[in-house]
VOGU-985385 format. One record per residue: residue in three letters; z, x, y of N, C-alpha, C in turn. Coordinates in steps of 0.05 Angstrom, whole numbers, padded with zeros to 5 digits, always signed. Each point is the difference from the previous one (the first is absolute). Last residue first. Example, Ala and Ser with C-alpha at 12.3 -4.5 7.8 and 13.67 -1.06 7.14 Angstrom:
SER+00142+00257-00045+00001+00016+00024+00014-00015+00022/ALA-00001+00006-00115+00000-00018+00024+00000+00018+00024/
***
This chain:
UNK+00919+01159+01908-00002-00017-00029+00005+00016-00015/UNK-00028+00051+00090+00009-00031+00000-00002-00007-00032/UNK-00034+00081+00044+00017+00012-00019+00021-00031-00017/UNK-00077+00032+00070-00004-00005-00026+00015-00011-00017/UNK+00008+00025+00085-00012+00028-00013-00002-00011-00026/UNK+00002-00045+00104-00003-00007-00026-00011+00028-00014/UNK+00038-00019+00100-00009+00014-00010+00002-00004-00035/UNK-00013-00045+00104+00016-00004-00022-00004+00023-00021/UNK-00019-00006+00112-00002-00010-00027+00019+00008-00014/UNK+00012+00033+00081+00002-00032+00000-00005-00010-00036/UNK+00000+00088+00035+00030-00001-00016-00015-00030+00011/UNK-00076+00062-00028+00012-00015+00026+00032-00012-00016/UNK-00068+00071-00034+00027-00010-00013+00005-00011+00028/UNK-00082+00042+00008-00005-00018-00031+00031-00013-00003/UNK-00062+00040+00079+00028-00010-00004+00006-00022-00030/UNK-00078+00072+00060+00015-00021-00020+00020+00006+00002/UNK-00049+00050+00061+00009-00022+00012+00005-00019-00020/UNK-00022+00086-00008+00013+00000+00004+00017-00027+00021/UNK-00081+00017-00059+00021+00001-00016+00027+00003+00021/UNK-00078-00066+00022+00000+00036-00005+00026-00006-00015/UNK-00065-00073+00022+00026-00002-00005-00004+00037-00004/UNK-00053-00053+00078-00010+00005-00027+00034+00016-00012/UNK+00002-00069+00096-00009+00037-00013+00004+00002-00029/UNK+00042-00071+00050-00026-00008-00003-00030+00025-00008/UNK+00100+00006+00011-00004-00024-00026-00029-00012+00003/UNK+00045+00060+00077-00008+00016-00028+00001-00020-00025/UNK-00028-00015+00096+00018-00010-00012-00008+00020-00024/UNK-00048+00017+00089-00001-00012-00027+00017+00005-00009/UNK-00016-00001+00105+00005+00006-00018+00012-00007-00028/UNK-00067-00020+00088+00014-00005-00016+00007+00016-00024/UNK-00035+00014+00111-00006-00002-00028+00015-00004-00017/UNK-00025-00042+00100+00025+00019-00015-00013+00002-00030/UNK-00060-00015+00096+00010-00021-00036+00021+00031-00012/UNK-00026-00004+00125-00009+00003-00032+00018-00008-00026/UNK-00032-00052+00079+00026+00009+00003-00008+00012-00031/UNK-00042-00078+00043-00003+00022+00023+00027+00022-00006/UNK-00027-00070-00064+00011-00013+00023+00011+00026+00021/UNK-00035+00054-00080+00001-00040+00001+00013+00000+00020/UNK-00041+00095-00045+00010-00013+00024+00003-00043-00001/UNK-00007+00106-00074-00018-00020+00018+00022-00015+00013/UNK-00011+00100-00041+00016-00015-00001-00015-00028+00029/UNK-00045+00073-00072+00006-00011+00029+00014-00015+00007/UNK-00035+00033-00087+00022+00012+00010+00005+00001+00028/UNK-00066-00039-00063-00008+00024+00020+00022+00013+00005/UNK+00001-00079-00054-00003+00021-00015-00012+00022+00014/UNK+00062-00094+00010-00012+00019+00012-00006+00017-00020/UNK+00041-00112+00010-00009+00033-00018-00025+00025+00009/UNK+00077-00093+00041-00030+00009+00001+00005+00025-00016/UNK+00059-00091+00027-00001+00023-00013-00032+00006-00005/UNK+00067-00074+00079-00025+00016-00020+00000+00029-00006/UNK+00078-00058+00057-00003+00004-00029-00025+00010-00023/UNK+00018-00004+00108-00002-00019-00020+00002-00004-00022/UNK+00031+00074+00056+00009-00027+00010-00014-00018-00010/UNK+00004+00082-00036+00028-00010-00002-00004-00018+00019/UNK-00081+00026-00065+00007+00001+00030+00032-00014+00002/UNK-00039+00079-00080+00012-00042+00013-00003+00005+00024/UNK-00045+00064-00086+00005-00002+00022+00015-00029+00009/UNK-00036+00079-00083+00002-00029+00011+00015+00005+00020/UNK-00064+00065-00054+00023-00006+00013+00005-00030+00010/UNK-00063+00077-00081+00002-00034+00019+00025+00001+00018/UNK-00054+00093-00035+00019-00024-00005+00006-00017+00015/UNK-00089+00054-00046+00015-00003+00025+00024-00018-00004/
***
């Protein structure tokens, strides 16, 4: 079954659901949070092997 997480946007508590019920805090139902793709397992179409920040060493120094 897949886990979901949840916030209450007026206190700040996070709760994990695996019924798929979206639950309720401070009398008001919990927004579900959506996952950052850096926190998702690396696929191929989310590398980024040639970022232009780094540096790129081919060896080739001396």
């Amino acid at each position: 079954m897949k886990e979901d997480s949840y916030e209450c946007k007026n206190c700040g508590k996070i709760v994990k659901v695996l019924d798929g019920k979206i639950p309720s805090c401070c009398n008001k139902l919990m927004e579900k949070l959506k996952i950052d793709i850096c926190t998702q397992p690396a696929h191929a179409e989310h590398a980024r092997p040639m970022d232009e920040e780094d540096v790129c060493d081919e060896g080739r120094a001396g």
